[in-house]
Structure formats: structure tokens, C-alpha cells
PyMOL commands that place a pseudoatom at each C-alpha (Angstrom):
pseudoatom trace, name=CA, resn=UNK, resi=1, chain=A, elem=C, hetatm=0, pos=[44.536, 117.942, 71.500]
pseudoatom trace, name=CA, resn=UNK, resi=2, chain=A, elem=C, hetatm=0, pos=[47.114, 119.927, 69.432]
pseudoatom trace, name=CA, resn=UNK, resi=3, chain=A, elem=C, hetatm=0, pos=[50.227, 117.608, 68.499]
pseudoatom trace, name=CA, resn=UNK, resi=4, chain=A, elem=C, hetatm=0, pos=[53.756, 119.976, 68.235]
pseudoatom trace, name=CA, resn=UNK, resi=5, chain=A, elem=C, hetatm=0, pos=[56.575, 119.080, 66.677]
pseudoatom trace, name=CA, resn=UNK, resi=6, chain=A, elem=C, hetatm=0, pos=[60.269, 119.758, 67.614]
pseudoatom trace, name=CA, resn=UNK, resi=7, chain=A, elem=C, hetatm=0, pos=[62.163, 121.566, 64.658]
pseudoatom trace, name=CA, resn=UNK, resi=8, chain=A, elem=C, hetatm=0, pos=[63.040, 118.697, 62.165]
pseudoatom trace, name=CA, resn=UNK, resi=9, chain=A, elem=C, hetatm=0, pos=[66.798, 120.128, 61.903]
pseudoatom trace, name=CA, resn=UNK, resi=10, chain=A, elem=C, hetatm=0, pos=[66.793, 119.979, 65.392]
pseudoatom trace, name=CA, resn=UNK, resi=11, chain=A, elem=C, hetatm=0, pos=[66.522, 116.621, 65.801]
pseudoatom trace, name=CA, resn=UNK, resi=12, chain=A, elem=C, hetatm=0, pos=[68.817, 115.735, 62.580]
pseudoatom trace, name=CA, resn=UNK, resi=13, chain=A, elem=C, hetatm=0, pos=[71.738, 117.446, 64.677]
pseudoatom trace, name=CA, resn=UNK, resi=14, chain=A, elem=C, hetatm=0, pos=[71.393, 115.389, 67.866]
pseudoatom trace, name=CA, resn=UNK, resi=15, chain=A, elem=C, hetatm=0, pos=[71.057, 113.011, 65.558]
pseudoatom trace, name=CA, resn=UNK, resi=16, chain=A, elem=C, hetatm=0, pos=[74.547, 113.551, 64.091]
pseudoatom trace, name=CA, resn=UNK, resi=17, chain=A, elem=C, hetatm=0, pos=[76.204, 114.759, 67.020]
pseudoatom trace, name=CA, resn=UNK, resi=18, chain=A, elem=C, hetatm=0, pos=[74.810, 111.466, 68.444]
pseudoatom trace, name=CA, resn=UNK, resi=19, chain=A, elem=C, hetatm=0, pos=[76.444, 109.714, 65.628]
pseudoatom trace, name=CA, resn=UNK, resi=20, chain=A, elem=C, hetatm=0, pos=[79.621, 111.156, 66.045]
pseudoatom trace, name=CA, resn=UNK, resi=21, chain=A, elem=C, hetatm=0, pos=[79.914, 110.274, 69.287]
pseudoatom trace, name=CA, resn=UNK, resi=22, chain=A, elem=C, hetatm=0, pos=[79.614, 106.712, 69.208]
pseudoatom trace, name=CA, resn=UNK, resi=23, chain=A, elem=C, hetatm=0, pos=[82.126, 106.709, 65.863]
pseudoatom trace, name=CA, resn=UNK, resi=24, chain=A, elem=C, hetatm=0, pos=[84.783, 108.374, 68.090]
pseudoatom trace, name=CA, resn=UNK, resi=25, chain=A, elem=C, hetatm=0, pos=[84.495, 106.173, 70.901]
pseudoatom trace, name=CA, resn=UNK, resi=26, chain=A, elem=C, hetatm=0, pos=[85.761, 102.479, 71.087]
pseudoatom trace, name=CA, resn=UNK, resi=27, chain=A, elem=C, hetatm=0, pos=[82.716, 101.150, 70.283]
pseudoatom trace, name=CA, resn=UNK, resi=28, chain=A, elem=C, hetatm=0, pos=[82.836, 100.308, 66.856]
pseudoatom trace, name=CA, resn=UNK, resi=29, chain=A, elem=C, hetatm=0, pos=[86.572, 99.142, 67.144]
pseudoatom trace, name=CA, resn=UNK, resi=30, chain=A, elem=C, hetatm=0, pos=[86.624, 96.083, 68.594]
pseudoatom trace, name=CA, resn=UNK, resi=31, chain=A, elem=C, hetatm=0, pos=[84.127, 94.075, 66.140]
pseudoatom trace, name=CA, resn=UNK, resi=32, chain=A, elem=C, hetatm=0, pos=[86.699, 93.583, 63.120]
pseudoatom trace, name=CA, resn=UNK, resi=33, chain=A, elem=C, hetatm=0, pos=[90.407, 92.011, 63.464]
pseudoatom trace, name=CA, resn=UNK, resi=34, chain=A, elem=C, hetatm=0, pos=[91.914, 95.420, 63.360]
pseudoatom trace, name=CA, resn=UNK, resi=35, chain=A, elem=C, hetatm=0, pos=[92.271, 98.708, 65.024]
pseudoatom trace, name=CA, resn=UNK, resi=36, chain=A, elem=C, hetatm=0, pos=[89.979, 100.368, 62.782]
pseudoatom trace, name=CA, resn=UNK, resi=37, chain=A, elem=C, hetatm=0, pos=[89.077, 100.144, 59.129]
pseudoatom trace, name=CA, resn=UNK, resi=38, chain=A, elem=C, hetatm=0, pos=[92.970, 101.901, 58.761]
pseudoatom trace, name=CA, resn=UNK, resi=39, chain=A, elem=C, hetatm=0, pos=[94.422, 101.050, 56.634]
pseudoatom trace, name=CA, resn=UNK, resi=40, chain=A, elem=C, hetatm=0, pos=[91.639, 100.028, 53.960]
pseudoatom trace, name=CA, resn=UNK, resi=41, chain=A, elem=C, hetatm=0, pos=[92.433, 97.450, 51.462]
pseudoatom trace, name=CA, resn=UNK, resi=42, chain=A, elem=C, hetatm=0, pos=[91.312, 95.502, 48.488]
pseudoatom trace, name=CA, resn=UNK, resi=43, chain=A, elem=C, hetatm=0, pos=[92.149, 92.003, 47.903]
pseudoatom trace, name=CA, resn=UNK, resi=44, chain=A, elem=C, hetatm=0, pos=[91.458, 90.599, 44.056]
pseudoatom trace, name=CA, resn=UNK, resi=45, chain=A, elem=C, hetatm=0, pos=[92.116, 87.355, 42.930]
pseudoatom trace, name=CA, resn=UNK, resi=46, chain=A, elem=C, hetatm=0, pos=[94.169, 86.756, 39.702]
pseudoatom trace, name=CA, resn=UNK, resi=47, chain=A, elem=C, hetatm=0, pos=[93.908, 83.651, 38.427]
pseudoatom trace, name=CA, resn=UNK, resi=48, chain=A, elem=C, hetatm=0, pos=[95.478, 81.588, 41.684]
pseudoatom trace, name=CA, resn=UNK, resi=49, chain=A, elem=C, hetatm=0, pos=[96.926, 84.120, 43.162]
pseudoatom trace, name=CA, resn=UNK, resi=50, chain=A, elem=C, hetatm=0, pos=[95.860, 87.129, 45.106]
pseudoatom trace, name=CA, resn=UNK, resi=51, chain=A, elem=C, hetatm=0, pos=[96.502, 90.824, 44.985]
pseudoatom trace, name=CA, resn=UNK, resi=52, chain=A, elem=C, hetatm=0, pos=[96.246, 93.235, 47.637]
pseudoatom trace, name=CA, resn=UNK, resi=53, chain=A, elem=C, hetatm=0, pos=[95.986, 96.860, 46.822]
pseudoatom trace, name=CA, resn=UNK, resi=54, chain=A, elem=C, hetatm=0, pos=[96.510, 98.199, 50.775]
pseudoatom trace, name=CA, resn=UNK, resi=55, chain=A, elem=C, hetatm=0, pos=[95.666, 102.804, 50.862]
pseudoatom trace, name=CA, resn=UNK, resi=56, chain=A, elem=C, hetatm=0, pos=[98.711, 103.954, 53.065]
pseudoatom trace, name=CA, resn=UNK, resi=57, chain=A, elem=C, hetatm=0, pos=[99.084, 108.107, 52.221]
pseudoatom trace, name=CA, resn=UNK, resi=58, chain=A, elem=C, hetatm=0, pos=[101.734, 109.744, 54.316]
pseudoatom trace, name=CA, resn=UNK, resi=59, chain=A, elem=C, hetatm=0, pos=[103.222, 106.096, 55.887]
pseudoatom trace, name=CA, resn=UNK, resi=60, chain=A, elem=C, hetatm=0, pos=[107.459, 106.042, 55.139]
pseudoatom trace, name=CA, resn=UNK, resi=61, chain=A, elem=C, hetatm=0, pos=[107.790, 102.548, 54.413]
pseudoatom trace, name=CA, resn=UNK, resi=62, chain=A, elem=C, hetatm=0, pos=[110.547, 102.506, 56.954]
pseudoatom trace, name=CA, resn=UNK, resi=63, chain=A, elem=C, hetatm=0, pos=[107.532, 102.653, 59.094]
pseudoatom trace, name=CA, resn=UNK, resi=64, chain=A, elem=C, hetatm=0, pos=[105.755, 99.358, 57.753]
pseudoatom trace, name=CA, resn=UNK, resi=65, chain=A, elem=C, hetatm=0, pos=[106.084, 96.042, 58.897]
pseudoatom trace, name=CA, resn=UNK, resi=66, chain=A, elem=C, hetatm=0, pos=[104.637, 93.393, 57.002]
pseudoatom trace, name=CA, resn=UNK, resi=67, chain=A, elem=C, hetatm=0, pos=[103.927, 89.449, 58.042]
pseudoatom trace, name=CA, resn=UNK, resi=68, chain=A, elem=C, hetatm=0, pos=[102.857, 86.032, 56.273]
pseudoatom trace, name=CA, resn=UNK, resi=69, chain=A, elem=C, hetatm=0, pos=[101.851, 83.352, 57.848]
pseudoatom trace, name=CA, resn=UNK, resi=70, chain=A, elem=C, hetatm=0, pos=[99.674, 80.316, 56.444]
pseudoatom trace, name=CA, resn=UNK, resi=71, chain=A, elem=C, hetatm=0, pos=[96.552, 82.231, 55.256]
pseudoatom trace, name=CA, resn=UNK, resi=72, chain=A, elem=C, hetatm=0, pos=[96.917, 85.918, 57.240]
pseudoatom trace, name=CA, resn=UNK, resi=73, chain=A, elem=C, hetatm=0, pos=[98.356, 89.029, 56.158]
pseudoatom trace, name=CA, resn=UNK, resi=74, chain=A, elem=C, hetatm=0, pos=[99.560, 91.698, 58.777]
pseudoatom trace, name=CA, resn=UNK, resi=75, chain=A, elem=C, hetatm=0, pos=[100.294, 95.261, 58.111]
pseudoatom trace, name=CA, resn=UNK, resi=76, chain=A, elem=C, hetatm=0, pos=[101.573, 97.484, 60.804]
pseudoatom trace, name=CA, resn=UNK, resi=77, chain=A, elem=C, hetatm=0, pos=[103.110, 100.345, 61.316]
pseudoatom trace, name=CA, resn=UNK, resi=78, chain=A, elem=C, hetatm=0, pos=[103.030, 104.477, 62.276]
pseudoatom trace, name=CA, resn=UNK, resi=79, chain=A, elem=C, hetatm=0, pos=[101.605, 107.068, 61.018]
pseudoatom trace, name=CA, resn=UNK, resi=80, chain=A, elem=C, hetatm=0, pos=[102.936, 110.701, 62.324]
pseudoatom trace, name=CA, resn=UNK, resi=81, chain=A, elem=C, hetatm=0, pos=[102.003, 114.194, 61.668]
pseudoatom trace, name=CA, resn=UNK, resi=82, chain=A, elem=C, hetatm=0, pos=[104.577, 116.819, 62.213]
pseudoatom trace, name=CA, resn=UNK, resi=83, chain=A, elem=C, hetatm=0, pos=[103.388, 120.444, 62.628]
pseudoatom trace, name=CA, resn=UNK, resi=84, chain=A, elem=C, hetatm=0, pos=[105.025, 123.683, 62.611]
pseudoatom trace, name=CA, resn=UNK, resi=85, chain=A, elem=C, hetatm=0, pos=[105.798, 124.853, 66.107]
pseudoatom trace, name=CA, resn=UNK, resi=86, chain=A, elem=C, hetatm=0, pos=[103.739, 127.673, 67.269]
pseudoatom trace, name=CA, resn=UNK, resi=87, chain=A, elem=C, hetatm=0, pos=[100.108, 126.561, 65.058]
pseudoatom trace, name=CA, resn=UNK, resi=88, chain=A, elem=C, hetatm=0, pos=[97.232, 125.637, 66.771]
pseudoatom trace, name=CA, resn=UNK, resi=89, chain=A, elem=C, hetatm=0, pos=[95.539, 122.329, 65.144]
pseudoatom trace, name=CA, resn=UNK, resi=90, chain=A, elem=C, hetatm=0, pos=[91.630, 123.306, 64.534]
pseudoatom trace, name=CA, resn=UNK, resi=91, chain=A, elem=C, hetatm=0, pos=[90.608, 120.022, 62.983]
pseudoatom trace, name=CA, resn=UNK, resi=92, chain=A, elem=C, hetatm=0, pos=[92.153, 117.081, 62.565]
pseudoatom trace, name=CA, resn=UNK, resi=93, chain=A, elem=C, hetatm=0, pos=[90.292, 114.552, 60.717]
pseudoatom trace, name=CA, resn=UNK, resi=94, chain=A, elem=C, hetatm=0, pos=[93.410, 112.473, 59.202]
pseudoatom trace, name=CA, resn=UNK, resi=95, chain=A, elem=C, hetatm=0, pos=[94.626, 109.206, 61.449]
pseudoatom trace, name=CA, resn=UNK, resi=96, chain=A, elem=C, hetatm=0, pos=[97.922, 109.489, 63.036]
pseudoatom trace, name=CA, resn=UNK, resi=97, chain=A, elem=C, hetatm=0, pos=[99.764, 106.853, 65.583]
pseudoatom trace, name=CA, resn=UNK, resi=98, chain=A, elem=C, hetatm=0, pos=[100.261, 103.289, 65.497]
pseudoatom trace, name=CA, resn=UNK, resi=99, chain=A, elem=C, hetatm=0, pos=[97.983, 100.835, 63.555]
pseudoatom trace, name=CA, resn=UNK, resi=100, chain=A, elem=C, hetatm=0, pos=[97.736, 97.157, 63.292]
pseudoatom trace, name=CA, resn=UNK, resi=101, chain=A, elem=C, hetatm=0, pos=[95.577, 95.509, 60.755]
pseudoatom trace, name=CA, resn=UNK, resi=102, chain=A, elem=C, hetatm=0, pos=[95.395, 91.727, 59.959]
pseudoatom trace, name=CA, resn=UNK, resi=103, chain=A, elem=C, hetatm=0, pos=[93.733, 90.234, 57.238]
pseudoatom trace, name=CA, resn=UNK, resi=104, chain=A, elem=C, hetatm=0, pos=[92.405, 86.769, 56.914]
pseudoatom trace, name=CA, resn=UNK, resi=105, chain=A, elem=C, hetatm=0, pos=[92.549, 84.865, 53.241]
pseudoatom trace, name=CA, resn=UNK, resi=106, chain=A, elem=C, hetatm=0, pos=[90.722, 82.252, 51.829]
pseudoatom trace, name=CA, resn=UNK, resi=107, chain=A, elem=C, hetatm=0, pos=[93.432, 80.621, 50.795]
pseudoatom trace, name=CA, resn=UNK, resi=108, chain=A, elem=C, hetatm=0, pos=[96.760, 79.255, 51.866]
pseudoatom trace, name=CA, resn=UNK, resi=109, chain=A, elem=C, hetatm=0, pos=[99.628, 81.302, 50.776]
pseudoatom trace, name=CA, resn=UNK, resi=110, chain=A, elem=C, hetatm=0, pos=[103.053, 80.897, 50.155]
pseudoatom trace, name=CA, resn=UNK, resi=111, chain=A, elem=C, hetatm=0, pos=[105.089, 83.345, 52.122]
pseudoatom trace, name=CA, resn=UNK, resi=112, chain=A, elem=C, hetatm=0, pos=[108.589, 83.020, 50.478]
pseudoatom trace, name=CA, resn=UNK, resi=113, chain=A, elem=C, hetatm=0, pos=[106.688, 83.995, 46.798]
pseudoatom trace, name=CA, resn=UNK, resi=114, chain=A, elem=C, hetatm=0, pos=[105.194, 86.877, 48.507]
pseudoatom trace, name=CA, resn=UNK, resi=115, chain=A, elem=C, hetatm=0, pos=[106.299, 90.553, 46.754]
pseudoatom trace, name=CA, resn=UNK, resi=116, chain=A, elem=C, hetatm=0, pos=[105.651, 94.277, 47.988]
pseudoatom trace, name=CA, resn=UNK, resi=117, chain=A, elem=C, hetatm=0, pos=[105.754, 96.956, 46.104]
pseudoatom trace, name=CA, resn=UNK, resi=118, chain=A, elem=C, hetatm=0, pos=[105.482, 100.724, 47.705]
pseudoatom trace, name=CA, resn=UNK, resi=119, chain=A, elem=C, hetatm=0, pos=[104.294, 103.478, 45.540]
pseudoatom trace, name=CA, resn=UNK, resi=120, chain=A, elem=C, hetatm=0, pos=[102.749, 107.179, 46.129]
pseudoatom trace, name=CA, resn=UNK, resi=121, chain=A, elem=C, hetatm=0, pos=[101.068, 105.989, 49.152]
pseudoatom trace, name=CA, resn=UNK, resi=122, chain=A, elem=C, hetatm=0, pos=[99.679, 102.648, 47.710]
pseudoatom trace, name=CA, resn=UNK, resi=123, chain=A, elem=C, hetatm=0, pos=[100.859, 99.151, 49.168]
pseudoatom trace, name=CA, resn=UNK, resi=124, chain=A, elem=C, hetatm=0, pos=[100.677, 96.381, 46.193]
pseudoatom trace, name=CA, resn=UNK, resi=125, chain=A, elem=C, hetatm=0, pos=[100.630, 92.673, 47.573]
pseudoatom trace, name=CA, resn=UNK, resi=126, chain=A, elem=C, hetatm=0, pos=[101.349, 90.032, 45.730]
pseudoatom trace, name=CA, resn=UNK, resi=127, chain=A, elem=C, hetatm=0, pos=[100.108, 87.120, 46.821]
pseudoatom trace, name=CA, resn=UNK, resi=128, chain=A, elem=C, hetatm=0, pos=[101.136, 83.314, 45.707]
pseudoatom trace, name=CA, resn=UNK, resi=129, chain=A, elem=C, hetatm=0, pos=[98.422, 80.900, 46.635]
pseudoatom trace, name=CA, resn=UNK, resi=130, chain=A, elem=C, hetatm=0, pos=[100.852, 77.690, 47.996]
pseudoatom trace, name=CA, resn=UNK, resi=131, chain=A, elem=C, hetatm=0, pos=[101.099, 74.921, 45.526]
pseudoatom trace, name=CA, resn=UNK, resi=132, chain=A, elem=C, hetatm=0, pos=[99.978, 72.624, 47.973]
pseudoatom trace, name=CA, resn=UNK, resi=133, chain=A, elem=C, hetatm=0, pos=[96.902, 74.407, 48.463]
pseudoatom trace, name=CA, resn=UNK, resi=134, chain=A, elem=C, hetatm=0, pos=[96.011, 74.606, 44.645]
pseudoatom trace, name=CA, resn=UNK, resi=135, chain=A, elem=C, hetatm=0, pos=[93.389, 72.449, 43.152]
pseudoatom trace, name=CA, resn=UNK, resi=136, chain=A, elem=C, hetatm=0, pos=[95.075, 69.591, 41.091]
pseudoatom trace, name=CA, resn=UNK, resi=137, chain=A, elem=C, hetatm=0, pos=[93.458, 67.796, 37.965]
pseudoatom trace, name=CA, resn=UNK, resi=138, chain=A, elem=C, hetatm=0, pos=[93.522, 63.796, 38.690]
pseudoatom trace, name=CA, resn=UNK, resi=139, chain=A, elem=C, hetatm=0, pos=[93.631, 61.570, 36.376]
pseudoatom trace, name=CA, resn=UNK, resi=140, chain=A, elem=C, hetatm=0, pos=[91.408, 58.257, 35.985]
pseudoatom trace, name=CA, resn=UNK, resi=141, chain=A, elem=C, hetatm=0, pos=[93.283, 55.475, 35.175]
for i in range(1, 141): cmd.bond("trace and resi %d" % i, "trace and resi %d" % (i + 1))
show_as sticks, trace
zoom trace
């Protein structure tokens, strides 16, 4: 019996078309507390505070809402592309439309210490961990 075997690059592109597929679809949306991984963001601690560097290219920031409450961080907004009349779009790859993206902390902030900052695209979040919620040295008397 003579075994054949399909061209290897073959299979790699079902493979990736396969892939692509199921990235497009809805399936992978629904399994974090967002719309998405948009937009992506990076949370650092400093000390007892937090810092949230949040990637937001081509966002007005007349377009962003942001929300505290307790230990959750919300960042929505809209994203829109404007093109030329009369083109034809051959690929779009960049996210447009409406996003929604809450973020869960660790800690338990205080939301009237909280400070934005808005700068070429990057969101800065800073972050005041509520005093309430910081660790306390006692004393043995």
C-alpha cells in the first residue's frame, strides 16, 4: 500500500483560512468582559496606586467616556474612519465603530483621586487605591 500525501502548503492555507474564520466571527468575543481585546491596555502598580497605560490611535477624546466605580474601570467610546468619496476600501484591517471595554482591579479605588491624561493616541490612568482599602500598620500595645 502506497501512502500519498496532500501538498503540505495546502493544508497550512485551510489551515489559516480556517483560522481566520473563526477570529472574524463572534466566537472568540464573548469569553472576556469586553467587546474584543480593543482597546488593549496595561495596568502597573506604583507603589499603592495603579497606572493604566490604555492604546487608543485615531479615538478624539470627545469620543471617550470613562467610569469608576469601586474596583472597575470602563472605557468606551467610537472609533470612525472617514474616506474620500469615490475610493473603494480593499482592506481594512484597523477597528472602527463603537467599543466598550471594562476592566476589573484588584484593588479598591478611589474614584474622586482618579486623573486622565490623553496624549498621541495613548490613554494614561491614574489610579488611587482608596485609603480604606490600604493595608495599615497596627500597633501592639
Amino acid at each position: 500500500m502506497i501512502t500519498t500525501f496532500a501538498d503540505p502548503f495546502d493544508a497550512l492555507l485551510s489551515l489559516q483560512r480556517a483560522l481566520d474564520a473563526q477570529l472574524s466571527s463572534d466566537w472568540l468575543q464573548d469569553s472576556t468582559a469586553s467587546r474584543g481585546g480593543f482597546p488593549p491596555i496595561n495596568l502597573f502598580q506604583q507603589g499603592d496606586d495603579l497606572l493604566a497605560i490604555v492604546e487608543l490611535p485615531g479615538i478624539d477624546k470627545d469620543d471617550l467616556q470613562i467610569q469608576a466605580k469601586e474596583n472597575t474601570i470602563r472605557i468606551s467610546g467610537k472609533k470612525a474612519m472617514a474616506f474620500p468619496e469615490g475610493v473603494s476600501v480593499h482592506r481594512r484591517e484597523r477597528i472602527i465603530g463603537e467599543f466598550d471595554r471594562t476592566l476589573s482591579i484588584p484593588v479598591r479605588l478611589d474614584p474622586s483621586g482618579i486623573k486622565a491624561e490623553y496624549r498621541d493616541g495613548i490613554l494614561a490612568l491614574y489610579l488611587p487605591r482608596a485609603e480604606s482599602d490600604k493595608p495599615r500598620t497596627i500597633s501592639i500595645s
